[in-house]
C-alpha positions as CSV (number, residue, x, y, z in Angstrom):
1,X,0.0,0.0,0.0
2,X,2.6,2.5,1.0
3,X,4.4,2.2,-2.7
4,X,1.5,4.0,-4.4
5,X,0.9,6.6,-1.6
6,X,2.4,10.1,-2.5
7,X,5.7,10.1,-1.0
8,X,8.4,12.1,-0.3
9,X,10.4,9.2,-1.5
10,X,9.0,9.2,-5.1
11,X,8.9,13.4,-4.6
12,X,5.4,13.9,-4.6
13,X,4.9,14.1,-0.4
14,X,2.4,16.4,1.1
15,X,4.9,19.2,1.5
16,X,7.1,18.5,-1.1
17,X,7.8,22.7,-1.4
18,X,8.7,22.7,2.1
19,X,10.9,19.8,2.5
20,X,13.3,21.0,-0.5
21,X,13.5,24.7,1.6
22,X,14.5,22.6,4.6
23,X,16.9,20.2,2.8
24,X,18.5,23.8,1.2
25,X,19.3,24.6,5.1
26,X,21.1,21.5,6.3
27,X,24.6,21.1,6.7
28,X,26.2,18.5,4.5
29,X,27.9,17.0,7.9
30,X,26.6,16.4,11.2
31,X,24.6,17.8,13.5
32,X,23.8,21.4,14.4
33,X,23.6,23.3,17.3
34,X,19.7,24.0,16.3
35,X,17.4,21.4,18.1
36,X,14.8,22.5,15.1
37,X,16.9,21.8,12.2
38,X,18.6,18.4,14.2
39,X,15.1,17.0,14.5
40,X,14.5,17.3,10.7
41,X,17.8,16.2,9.9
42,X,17.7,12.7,11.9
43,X,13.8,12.2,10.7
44,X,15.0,12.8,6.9
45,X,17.5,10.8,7.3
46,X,15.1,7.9,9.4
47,X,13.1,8.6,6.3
48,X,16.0,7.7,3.5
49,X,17.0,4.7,5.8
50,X,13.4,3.3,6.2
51,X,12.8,3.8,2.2
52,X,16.5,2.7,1.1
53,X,16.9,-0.3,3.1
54,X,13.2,-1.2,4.8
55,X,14.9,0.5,8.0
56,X,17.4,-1.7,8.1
57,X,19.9,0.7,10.3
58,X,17.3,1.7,13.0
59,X,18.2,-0.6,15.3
60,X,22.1,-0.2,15.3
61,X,22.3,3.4,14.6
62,X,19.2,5.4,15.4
63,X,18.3,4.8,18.9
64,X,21.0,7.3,20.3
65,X,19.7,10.3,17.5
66,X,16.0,8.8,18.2
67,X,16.4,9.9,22.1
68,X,18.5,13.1,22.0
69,X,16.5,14.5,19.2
70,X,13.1,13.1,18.9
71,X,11.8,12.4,22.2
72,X,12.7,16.3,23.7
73,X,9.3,16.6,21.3
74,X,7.4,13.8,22.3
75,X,4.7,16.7,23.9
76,X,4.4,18.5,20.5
77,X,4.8,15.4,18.0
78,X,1.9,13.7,18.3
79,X,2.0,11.6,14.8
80,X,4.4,9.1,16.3
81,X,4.2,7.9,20.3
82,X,7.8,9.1,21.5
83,X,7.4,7.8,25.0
84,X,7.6,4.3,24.4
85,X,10.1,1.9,24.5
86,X,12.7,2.2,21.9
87,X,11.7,-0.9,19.8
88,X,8.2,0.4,19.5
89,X,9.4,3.9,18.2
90,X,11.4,2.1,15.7
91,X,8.9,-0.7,14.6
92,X,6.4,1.9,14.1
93,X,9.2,4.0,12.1
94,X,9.5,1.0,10.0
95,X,5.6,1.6,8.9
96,X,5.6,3.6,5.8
97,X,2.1,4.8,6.6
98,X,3.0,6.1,10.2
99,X,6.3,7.3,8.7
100,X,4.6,9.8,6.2
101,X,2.6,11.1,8.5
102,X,5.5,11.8,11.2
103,X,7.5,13.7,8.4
104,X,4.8,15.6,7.2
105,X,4.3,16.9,11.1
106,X,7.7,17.5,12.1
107,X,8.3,19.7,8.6
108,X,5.1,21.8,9.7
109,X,6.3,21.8,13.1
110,X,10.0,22.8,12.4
111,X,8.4,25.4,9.6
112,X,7.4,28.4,11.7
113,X,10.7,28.1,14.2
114,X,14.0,30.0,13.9
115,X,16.3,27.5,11.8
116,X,19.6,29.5,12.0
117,X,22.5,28.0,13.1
118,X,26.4,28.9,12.4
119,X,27.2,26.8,9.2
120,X,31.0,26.0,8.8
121,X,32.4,25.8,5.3
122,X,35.8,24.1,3.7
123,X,37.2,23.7,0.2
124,X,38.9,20.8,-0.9
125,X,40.2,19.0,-4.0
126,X,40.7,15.2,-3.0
127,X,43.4,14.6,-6.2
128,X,45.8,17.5,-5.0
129,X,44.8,16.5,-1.6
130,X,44.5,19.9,-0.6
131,X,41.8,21.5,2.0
132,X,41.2,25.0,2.5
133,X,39.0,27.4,4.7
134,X,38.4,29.9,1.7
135,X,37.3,29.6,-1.9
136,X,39.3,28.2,-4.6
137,X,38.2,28.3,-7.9
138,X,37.9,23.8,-8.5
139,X,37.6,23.3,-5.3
140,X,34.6,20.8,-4.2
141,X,32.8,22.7,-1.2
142,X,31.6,20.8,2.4
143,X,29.4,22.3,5.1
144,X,29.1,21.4,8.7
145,X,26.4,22.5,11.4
146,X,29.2,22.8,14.4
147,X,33.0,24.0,14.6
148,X,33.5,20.0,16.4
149,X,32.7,18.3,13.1
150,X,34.4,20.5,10.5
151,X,37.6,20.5,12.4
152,X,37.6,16.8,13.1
153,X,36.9,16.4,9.3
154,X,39.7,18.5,8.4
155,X,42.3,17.0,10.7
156,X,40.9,13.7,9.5
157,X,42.3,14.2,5.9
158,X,45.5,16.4,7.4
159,X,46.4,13.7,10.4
160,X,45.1,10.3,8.0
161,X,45.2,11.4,5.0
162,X,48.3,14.0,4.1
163,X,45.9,16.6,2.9
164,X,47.5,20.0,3.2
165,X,46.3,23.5,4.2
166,X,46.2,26.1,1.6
167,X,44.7,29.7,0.9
């Protein structure tokens, strides 16, 4: 039943307008310091997991993100029980039906409330192995939603990898 619904994964969801302005505003990496724009991110990305791979990553990856960014709105959600026992949240993620409808609410929900957050940027060009914290002209482009995440990244491919600093 859920593969001829309207869907966000076939892009024709309820909100389809919306959810493309709120996929515009997330970082490439990680989290943010914004709880509004983190509770999209993890449901979006619940969503792509349930509709990729039936869900298949819930169990091992999700229950942390599930807790520290969906159940602070258990009150205010009310599409999806949130204060239930972890396995129940995620077997009723799994539903496609249930899932829709949670999406749809947490994109009105997140719609009307202050998104900003300080977005972090870096350049890089993985063949010269180079990274760098202002434009240059070829240079591929990453964002990240905290300071934490970009400079891990970055010392990632400087520490690991032999990428160098330039500009």
């Amino acid at each position: 039943m859920a593969e001829n619904m309207n869907t966000y994964w076939n892009e024709n969801g309820k909100f389809e307008v919306e959810i493309k302005q709120l996929n515009d505003l997330r970082p490439d990496w990680g989290m943010t310091d914004n709880p509004y724009i983190n509770l999209f991110i993890i449901a979006s990305n619940v969503y792509y997991d349930v509709y990729n791979n039936g869900g298949g990553n819930l169990r091992d990856n999700y229950p942390r993100k599930i807790e520290e960014y969906f159940v602070p709105f258990a009150s205010e959600l009310k599409s999806l029980r949130l204060n239930v026992k972890m396995d129940t949240i995620i077997r009723n993620l799994k539903k496609k039906e249930k899932l829709e409808r949670f999406l749809d609410e947490v994109i009105l929900y997140v719609q009307d409330k202050d998104l900003n957050y300080d977005k972090h940027t870096i350049y890089f060009d993985n063949d010269k192995e180079e990274v760098s914290k202002t434009k240059v002209e070829g240079f591929s482009v990453i964002t990240f939603g905290n300071q934490k995440d970009c400079t891990d990244w970055v010392n990632h491919r400087m520490n690991a990898w032999n990428f160098k600093m330039v500009g």
